[in-house]
C-alpha positions in Angstrom: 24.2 18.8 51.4 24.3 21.7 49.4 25.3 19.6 46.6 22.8 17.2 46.8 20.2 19.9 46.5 22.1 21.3 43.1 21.6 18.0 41.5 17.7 17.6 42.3 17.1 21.0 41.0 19.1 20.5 38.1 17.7 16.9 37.4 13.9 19.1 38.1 14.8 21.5 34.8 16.4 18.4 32.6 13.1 17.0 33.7 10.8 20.0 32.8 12.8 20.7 29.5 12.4 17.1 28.5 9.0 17.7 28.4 8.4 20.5 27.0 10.3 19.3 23.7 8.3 16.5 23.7 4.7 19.4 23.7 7.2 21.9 21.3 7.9 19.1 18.8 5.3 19.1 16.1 2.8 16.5 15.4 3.7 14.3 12.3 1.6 14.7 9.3 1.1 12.3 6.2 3.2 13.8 3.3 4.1 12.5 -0.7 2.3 10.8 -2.6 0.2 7.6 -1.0 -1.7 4.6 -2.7 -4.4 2.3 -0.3 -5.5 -0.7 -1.8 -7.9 -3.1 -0.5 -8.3 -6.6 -1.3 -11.8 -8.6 -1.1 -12.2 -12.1 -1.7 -15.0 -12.1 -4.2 -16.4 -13.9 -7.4 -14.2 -12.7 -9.0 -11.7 -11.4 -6.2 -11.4 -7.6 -6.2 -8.3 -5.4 -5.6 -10.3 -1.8 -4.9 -7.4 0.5 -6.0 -7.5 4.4 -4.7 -4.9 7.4 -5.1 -5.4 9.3 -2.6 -2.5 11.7 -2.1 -0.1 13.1 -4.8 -0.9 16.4 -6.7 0.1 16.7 -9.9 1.1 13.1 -10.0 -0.5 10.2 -12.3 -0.4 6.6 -11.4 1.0 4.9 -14.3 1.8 1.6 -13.1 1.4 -0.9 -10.2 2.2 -4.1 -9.2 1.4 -6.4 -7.0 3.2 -9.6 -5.9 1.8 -12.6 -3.7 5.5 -13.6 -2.9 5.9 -13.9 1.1 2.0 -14.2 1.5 1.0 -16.0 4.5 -1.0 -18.2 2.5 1.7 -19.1 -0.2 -1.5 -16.9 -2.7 -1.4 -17.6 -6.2 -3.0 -15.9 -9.4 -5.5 -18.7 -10.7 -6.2 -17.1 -14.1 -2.7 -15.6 -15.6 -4.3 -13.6 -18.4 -6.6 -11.2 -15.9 -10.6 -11.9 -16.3 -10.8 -8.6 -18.8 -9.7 -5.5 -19.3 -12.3 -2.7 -17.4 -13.9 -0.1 -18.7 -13.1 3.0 -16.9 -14.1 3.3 -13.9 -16.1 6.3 -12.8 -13.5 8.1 -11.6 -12.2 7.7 -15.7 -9.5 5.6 -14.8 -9.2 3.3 -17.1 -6.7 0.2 -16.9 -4.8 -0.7 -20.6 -2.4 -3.7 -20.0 -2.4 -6.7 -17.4 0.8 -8.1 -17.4 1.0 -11.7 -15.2 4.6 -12.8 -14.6 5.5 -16.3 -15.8 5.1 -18.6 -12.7 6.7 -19.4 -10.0 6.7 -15.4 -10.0 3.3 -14.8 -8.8 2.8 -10.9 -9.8 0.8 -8.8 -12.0 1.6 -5.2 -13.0 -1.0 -2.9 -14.5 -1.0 -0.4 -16.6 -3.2 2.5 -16.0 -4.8 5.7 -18.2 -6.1 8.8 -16.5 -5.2 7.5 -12.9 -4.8 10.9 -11.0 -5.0 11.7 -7.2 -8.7 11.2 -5.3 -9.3 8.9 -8.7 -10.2 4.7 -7.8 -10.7 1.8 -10.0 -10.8 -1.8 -9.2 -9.1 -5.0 -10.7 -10.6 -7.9 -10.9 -8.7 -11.3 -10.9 -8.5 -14.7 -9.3 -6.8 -15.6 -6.2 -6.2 -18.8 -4.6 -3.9 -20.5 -1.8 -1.6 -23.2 -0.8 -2.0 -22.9 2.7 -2.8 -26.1 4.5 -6.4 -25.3 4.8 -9.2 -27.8 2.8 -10.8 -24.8 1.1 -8.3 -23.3 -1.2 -10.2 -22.2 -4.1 -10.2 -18.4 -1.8 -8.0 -16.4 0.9 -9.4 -16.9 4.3 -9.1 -13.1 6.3 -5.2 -12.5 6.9 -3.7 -14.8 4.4 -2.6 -11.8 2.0 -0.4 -10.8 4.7 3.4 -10.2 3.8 2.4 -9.6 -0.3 3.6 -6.5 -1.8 2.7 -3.6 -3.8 4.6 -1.4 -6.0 3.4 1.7 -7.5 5.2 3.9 -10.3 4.1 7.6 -10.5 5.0 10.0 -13.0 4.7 13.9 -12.9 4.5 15.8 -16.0 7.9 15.9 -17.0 7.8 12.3 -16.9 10.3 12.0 -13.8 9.4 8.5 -11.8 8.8 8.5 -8.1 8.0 4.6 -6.5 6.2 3.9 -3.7 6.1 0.1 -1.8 3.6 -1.3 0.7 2.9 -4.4 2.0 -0.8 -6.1 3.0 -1.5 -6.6 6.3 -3.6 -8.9 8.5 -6.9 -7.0 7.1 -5.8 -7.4 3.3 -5.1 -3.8 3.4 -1.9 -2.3 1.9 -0.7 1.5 2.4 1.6 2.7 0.0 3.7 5.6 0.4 5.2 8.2 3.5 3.8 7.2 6.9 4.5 10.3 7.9 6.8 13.9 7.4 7.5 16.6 10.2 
């Protein structure tokens, strides 16, 4: 009997210590640089771009691929609609570079593109999905497309970041999180 009661108080403090580790760990918090881009089907189709996290970084480069979209997306222009002005923010964007198809990427070339800084691009995307309307992307058919971006720090030393779009055309590049 004795022994009995040794194992439920010792199974008591495994259980208490358990949980306090679980209070004592601490929370995990974003960290590195991070990328959120946002796409919109428009006239012309908009990619919002914004760097939101990564001091003393630049964003020098960033591509995005339509491979593995749920939709099968494609860029309907190949040659980008023009080159922006900057944006607001000053970011300005000085090269689009379309792959040669059946690649369907672009990678673009940015000036000034520092952290809290957005810009948008503005292209042309269609489907081959099996729906009758595929002259646009229907909510959720960017899903599974990727995003690349290529940072630099003053030195010139590289960091990359990858994301992919989810169900709300929505791609987070970067840590999800650091302790």
């Amino acid at each position: 009997m004795q022994q009995r009661g040794e194992r439920v108080f010792a199974m008591r403090w495994s259980i208490l210590f358990v949980v306090a580790a679980m209070f004592a760990t601490p929370a995990a918090r974003a960290c590195g640089p991070q990328v959120e881009i946002r796409f919109e089907e428009a006239s012309p189709d908009r990619f919002a771009i914004a760097f939101t996290r990564g001091p003393k970084l630049r964003l020098a480069r960033l591509t995005l691929s339509l491979d593995g979209s749920a939709a099968g997306a494609v860029f309907d222009d190949y040659g980008g609609l023009f080159l922006q002005s900057p944006s607001p923010s000053g970011v300005a964007i000085t090269a689009v570079d379309y792959a040669a198809p059946p690649a369907m990427s672009v990678t673009l070339a940015f000036r000034d593109f520092l952290e809290k800084r957005s810009v948008d691009f503005r292209t042309d995307l269609d489907d081959r999905g099996s729906d009758p309307d595929q002259n646009h992307l229907a909510p959720g058919e960017l899903e599974g497309a990727t995003a690349r971006a290529i940072l630099t720090d003053e030195t010139g030393r590289t960091i990359e970041i990858d994301g992919r779009f989810d169900r709300d055309s929505r791609s987070l590049l970067g840590e999800r999180a650091c302790v």
